[in-house]
GUSE-415062 format. One record per residue (C-alpha): residue number from 1; x, y, z. Coordinates in steps of 0.5 Angstrom, whole numbers. Layout:
N
{NUM {X Y Z}},
...
# end
This chain:
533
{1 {224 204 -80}},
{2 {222 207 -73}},
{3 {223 202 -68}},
{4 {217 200 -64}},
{5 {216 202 -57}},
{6 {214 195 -53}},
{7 {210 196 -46}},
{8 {210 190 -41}},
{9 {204 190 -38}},
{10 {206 189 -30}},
{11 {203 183 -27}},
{12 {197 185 -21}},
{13 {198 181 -15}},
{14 {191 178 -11}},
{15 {191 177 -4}},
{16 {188 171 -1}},
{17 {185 169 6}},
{18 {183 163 6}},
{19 {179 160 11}},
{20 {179 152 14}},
{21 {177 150 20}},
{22 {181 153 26}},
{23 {186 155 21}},
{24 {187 162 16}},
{25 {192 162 10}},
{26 {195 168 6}},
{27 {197 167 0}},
{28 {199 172 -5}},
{29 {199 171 -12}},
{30 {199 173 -20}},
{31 {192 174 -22}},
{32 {196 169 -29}},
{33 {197 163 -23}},
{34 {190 159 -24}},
{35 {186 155 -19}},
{36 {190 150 -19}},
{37 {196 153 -17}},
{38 {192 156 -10}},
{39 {190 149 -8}},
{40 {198 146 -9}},
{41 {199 151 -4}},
{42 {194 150 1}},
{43 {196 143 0}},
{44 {203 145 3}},
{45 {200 149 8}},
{46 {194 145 11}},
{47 {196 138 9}},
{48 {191 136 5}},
{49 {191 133 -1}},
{50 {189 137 -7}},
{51 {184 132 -9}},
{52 {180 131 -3}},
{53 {179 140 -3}},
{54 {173 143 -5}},
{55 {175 151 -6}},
{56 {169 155 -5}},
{57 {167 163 -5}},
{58 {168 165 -11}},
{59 {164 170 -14}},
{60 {163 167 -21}},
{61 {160 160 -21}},
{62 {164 156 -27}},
{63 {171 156 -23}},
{64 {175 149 -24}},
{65 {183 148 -22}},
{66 {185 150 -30}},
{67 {182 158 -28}},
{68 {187 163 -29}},
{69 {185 169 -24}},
{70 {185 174 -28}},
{71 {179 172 -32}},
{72 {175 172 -26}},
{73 {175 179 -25}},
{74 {177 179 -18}},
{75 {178 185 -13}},
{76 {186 186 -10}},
{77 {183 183 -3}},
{78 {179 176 -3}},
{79 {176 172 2}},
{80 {175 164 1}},
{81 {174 157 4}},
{82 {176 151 4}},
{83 {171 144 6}},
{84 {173 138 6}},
{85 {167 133 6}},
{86 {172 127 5}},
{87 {176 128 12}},
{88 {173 126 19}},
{89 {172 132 23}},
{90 {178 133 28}},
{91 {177 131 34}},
{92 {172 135 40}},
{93 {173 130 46}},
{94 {172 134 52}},
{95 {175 130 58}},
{96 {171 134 63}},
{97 {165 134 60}},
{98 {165 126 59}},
{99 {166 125 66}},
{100 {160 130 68}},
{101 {156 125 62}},
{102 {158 119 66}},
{103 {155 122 72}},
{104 {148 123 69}},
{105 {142 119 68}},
{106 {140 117 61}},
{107 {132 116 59}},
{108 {132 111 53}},
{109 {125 111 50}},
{110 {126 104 47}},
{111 {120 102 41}},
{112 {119 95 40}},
{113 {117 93 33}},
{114 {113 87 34}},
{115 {109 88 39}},
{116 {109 96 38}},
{117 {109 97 45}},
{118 {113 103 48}},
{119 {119 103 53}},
{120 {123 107 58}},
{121 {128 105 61}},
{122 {133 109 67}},
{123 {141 108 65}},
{124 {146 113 67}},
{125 {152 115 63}},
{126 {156 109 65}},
{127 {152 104 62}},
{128 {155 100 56}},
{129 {154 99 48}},
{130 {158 95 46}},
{131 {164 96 51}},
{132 {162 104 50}},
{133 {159 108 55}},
{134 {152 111 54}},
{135 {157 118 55}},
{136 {160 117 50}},
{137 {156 113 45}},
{138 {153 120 43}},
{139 {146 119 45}},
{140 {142 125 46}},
{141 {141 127 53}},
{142 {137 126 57}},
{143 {132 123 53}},
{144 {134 118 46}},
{145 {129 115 43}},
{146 {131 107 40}},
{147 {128 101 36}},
{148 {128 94 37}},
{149 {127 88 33}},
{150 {128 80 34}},
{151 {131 77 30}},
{152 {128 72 25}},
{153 {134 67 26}},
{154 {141 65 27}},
{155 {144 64 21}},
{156 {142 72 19}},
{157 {149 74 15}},
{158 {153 79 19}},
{159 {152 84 13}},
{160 {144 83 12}},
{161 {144 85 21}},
{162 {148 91 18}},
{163 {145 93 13}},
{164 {138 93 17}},
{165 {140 95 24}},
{166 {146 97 28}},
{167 {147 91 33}},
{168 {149 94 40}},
{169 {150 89 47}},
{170 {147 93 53}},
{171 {150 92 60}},
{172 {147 95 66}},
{173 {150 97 71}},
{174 {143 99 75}},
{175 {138 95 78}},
{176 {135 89 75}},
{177 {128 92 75}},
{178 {131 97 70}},
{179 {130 91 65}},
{180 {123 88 67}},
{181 {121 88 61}},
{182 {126 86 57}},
{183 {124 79 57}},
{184 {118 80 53}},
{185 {123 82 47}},
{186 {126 75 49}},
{187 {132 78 50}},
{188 {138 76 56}},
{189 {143 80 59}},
{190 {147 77 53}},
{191 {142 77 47}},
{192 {143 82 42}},
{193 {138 86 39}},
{194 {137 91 34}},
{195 {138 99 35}},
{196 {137 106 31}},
{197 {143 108 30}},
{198 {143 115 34}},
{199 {145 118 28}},
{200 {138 117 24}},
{201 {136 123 26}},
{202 {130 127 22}},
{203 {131 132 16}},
{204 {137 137 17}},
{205 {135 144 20}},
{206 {138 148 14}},
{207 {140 146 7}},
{208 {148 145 6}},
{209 {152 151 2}},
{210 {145 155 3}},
{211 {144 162 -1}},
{212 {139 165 1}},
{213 {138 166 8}},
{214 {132 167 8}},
{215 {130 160 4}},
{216 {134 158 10}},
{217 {132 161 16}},
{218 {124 158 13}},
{219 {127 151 13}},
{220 {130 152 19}},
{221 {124 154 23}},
{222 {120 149 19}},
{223 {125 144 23}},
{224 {125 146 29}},
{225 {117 147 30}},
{226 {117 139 27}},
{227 {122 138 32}},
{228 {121 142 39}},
{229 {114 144 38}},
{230 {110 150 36}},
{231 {112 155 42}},
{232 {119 157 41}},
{233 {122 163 39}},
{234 {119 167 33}},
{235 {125 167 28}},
{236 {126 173 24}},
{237 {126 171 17}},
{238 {132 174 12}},
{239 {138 176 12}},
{240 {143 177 18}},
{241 {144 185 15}},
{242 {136 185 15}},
{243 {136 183 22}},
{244 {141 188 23}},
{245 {137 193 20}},
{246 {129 191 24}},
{247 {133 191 31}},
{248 {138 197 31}},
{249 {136 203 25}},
{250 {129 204 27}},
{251 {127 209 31}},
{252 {130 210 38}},
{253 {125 208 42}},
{254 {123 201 38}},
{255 {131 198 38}},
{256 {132 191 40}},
{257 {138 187 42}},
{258 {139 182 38}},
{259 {139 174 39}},
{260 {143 170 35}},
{261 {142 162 35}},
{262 {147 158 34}},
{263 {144 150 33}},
{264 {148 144 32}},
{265 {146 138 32}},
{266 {152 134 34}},
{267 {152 136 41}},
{268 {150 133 47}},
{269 {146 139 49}},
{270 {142 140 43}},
{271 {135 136 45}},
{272 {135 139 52}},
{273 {137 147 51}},
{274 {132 147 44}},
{275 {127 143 48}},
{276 {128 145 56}},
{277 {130 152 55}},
{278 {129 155 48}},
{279 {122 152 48}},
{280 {120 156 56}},
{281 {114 160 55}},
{282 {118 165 60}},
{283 {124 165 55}},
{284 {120 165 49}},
{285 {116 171 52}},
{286 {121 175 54}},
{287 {125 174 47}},
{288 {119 176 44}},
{289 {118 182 48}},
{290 {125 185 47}},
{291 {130 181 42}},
{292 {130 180 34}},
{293 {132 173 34}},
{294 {136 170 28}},
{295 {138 163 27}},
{296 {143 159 24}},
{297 {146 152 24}},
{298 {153 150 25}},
{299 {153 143 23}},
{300 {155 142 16}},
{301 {162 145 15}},
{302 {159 150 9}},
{303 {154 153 13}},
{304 {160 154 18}},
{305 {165 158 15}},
{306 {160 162 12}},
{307 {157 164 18}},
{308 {164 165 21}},
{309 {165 170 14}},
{310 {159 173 16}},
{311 {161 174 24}},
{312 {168 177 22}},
{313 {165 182 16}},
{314 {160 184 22}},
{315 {163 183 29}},
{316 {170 183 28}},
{317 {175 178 28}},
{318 {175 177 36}},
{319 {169 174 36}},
{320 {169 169 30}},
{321 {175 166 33}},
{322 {171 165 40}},
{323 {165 162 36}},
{324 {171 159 32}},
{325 {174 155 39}},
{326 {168 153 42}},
{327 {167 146 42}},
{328 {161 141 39}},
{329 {159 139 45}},
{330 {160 147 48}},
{331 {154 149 43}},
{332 {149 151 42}},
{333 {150 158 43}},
{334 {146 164 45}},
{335 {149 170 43}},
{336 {147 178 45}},
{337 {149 183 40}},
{338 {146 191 42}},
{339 {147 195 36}},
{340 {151 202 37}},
{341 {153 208 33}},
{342 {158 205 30}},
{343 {159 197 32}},
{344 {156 192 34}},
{345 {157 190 41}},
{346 {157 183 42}},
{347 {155 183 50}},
{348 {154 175 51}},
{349 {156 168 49}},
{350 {151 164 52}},
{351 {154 156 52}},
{352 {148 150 52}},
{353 {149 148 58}},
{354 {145 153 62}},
{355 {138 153 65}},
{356 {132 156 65}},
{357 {133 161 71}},
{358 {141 162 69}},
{359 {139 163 61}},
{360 {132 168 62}},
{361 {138 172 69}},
{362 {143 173 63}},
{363 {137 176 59}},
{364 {136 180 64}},
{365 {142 182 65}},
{366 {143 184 57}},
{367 {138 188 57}},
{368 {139 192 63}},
{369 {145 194 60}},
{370 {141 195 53}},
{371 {135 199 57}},
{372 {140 204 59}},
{373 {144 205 53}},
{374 {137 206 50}},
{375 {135 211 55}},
{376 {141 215 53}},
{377 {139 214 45}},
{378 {132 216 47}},
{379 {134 223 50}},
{380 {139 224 44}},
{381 {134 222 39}},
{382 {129 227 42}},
{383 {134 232 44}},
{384 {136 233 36}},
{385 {129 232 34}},
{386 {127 237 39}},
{387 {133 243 35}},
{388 {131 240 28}},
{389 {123 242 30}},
{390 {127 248 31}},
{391 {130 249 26}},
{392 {124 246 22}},
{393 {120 252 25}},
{394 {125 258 24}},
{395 {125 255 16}},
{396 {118 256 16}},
{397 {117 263 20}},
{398 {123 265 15}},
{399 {119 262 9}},
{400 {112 266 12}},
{401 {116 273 12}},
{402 {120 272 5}},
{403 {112 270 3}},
{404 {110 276 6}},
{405 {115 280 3}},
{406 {113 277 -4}},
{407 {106 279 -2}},
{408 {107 286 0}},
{409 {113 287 -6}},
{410 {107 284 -11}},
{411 {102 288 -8}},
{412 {106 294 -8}},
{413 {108 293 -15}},
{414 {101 291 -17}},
{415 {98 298 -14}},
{416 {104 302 -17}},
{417 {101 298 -24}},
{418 {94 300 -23}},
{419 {97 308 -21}},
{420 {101 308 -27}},
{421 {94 306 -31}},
{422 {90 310 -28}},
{423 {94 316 -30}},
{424 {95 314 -36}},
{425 {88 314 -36}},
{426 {87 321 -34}},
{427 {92 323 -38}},
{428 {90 320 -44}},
{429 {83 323 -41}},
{430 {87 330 -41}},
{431 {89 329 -47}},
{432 {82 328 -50}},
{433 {79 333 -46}},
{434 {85 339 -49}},
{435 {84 336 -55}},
{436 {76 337 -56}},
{437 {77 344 -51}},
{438 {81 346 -57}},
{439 {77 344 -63}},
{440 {71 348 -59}},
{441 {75 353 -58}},
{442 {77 354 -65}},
{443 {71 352 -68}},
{444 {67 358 -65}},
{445 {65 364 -68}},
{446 {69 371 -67}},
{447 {67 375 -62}},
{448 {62 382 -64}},
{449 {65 388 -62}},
{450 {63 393 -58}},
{451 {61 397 -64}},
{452 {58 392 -68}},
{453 {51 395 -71}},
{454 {47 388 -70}},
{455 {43 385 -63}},
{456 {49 383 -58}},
{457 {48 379 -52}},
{458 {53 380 -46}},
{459 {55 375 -42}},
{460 {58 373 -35}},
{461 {59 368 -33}},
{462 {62 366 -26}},
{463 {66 358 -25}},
{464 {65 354 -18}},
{465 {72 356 -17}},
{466 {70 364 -16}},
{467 {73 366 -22}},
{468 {69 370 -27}},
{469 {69 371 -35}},
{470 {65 375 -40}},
{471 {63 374 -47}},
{472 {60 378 -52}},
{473 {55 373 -57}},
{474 {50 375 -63}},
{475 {43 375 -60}},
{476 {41 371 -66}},
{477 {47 366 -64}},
{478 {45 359 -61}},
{479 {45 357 -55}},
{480 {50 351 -57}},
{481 {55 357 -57}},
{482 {55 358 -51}},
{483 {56 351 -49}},
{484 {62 350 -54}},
{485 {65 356 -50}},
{486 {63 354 -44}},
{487 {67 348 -45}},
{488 {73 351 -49}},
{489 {73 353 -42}},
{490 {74 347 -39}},
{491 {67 345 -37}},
{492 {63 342 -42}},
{493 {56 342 -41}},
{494 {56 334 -40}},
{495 {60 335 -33}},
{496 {57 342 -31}},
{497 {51 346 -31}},
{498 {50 353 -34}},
{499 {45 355 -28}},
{500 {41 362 -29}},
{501 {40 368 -23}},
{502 {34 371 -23}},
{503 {29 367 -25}},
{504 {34 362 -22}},
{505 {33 356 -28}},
{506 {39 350 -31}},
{507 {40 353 -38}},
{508 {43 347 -40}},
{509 {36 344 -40}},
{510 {34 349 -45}},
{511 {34 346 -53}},
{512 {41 349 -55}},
{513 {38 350 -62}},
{514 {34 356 -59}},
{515 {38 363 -60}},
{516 {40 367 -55}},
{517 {33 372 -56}},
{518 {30 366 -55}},
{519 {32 364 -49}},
{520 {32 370 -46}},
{521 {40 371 -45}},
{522 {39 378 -48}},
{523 {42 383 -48}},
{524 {46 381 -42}},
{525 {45 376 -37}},
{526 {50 373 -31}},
{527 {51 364 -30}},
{528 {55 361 -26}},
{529 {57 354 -27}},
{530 {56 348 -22}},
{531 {58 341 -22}},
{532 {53 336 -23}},
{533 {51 330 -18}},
# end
């Protein structure tokens, strides 16, 4: 029995880059490990257990710990990220900014339920809630809007209180007139009273683990119409490659930089660079003079790693690791991408704690840089117009000559046709003519001779060239004969005229049956012959 040959596939190895918060991870594995294994080395790698991972990227939508790889069809190299939903995101205390928080001044807009009456209220950051300062408390500056209720009796249970409001005890370190109107709550320095929680804020600007970026993107400027008011900027609807294709690969005079908004909703800015600075006639204008504006929310954690995928794939990895270090409370940011033959430059990383003046300045700035570059592109553009105009009228000219030359080889060789028929026709013709001067030529009766005892008609007849020749005829024969002679000759009678001298008369108009007696073309007579008309 022949021994059989055994070939061992070799196993094919995948790389991973996964992608948690600040951190990425390598991990290289045998496309037999399954899911599982990939997360038990995240485990290790990250400190976090296994249980509270979701694992997420894959291009297939069934895909739990038991997957092997190798039934995913995936590529050598692969992109995912980690989101822990169960996890407190990490710590994003900013000392320097805190203490500039604690400086500034907050306007509380308090609604009171009962009287449905409104209050503004003065506090500067220093103020406290509960033994938190307003700074830290994470209420929107400048402006944060609360809800106030009494209270219906004492002996409410700490969890009823809970589960209707947030009790918070405010302590002011302002003066008395701040509180003038805290008596009609029936409140004192040491009352409790109900507030919104600052975390009852409206619907979020973009869906969680969103899809389709343009169902987003809708959403997103839906929201934010709600929220600031319908004069902001128009936000461009699709994707970020989309977005890429309306601002930088159209036509050179019609580019545009591109802005992309980054929103973030836990950040301290968020209100006021939306509402103060995003909202500003003048910015709206000019964005929408100069710029493709395209948004997107970093709250959720989804969201975020998906842009930072997105900005790695078209910014390269020094930008997503800026973007990826900037802190809450750094956001929202602004960022300048002008497109170039063959990157994306990012040209500026505009931070939320900016004004009008310095926002709309560094714009500007932007699009100086732009508008020389574009004046460069124009020139270029119109200069390889103007050599493909060239080329495009060289091509047509040397179109038109071949068309010609085709014409003039077509009209010769329609001429040389039309020469060839005509000769053949003459030729035929000659034939024809040769052939019937022939049968004449044989058909007509001998000659009399001299000696001859009947009446004989001399004949001498001269042709147009001044050539003659002569014949004797029979006086009794007809003049047909002389015709059929004539034409045995090369002059048939239909194309020439048999003219007499004296008296000078066209015989070929006499009857032919007639003899030459008759006629008077006896005993000797002279013709000449004459083209007819």
């Amino acid at each position: 029995v022949p021994s059989r040959q055994i070939v061992e596939r070799q196993p094919r190895m995948l790389d991973f880059r996964v992608e948690y918060r600040d951190r990425n991870v390598d991990v290289v594995l045998e496309d037999s490990c399954t899911v599982g294994e990939i997360k038990h080395i995240l485990e290790n790698e990250l400190q976090i257990p296994v249980s509270k991972m979701l694992l997420k990227g894959w291009k297939t939508g069934d895909v739990d710990d038991s997957t092997v790889l190798k039934t995913l069809h995936l590529p050598k190299n692969n992109s995912l990220y980690v989101l822990t939903p169960d996890l407190p995101p990490p710590s994003s205390s900013n000392s320097g900014a805190l203490q500039e928080s604690l400086n500034q001044n907050f306007m509380l807009i308090i609604t009171h339920r009962e009287v449905q009456r409104e209050y503004n209220l003065n506090f500067s950051g220093s103020s406290t809630i509960q033994e938190m300062t307003l700074a830290a408390s994470g209420l929107t500056y400048p402006c944060h809007r609360l809800t106030v209720g009494r209270r219906s009796s004492p002996a409410q249970t700490r969890e009823q209180s809970e589960e209707q409001c947030t009790d918070v005890h405010m302590v002011s370190d302002s003066d008395g007139d701040d509180f003038e109107d805290a008596t009609e709550f029936g409140v004192d320095d040491g009352e409790m009273f109900g507030m919104a929680s600052s975390a009852l804020r409206k619907s979020p600007m973009m869906p969680e683990n969103a899809e389709n970026e343009g169902d987003a993107l809708l959403q997103f400027t839906a929201e934010f119409s709600s929220r600031y008011g319908d004069c902001h900027p128009v936000y461009f609807i699709g994707s970020l490659e989309a977005a890429f294709q309306e601002a930088f690969y159209g036509k050179a005079r019609d580019r545009k930089l591109l802005a992309i908004y980054l929103h973030h909703d836990e950040s301290v800015l968020t209100n006021v660079f939306c509402s103060q600075m995003l909202c500003a006639e003048s910015i709206v204008s000019y964005l929408s003079q100069n710029f493709i504006t395209w948004a997107w929310d970093m709250t959720k954690e989804a969201n975020r790693a998906r842009f930072l995928t997105m900005c790695t794939r078209h910014f390269g990895s020094v930008v997503a690791q800026t973007i990826r270090t900037q802190k809450t409370d750094q956001f929202p940011l602004f960022l300048i991408i002008m497109g170039k033959r063959s990157s994306n430059e990012v040209l500026n990383v505009i931070q939320g704690n900016t004004t009008v003046d310095e926002l709309m300045m560094r714009l500007m700035a932007a699009m100086e840089i732009f508008s020389a570059q574009q004046q460069e592109d124009i020139k270029d553009e119109d200069e390889r117009e103007a050599r493909e105009n060239v080329k495009r009228e060289q091509d047509e000219a040397y179109r038109i000559s071949l068309e010609a030359d085709r014409a003039k080889r077509e009209a010769q060789e329609r001429e040389q046709a039309e020469q060839f028929r005509l000769e053949q026709i003459r030729k035929e013709q000659e034939e024809e003519r040769e052939a019937i001067r022939l049968s004449l030529e044989q058909a007509l009766p001998p000659e009399p001779k001299k000696e001859s005892t009947e009446s004989v008609s001399k004949l001498r007849i001269r042709t147009p060239s001044g050539e003659f020749f002569e014949r004797r005829f029979l006086a009794s024969s007809k003049l047909q004969v002389v015709f059929d002679f004539v034409a045995s000759k090369g002059y048939p009678w239909g194309e020439f005229k048999l003219l007499g001298t004296f008296p000078r008369r066209d015989v070929t108009q006499l009857d032919p049956n007639k003899s030459l007696l008759e006629v008077k073309l006896y005993p000797q007579e002279t013709l000449f012959l004459e083209a007819k008309e």
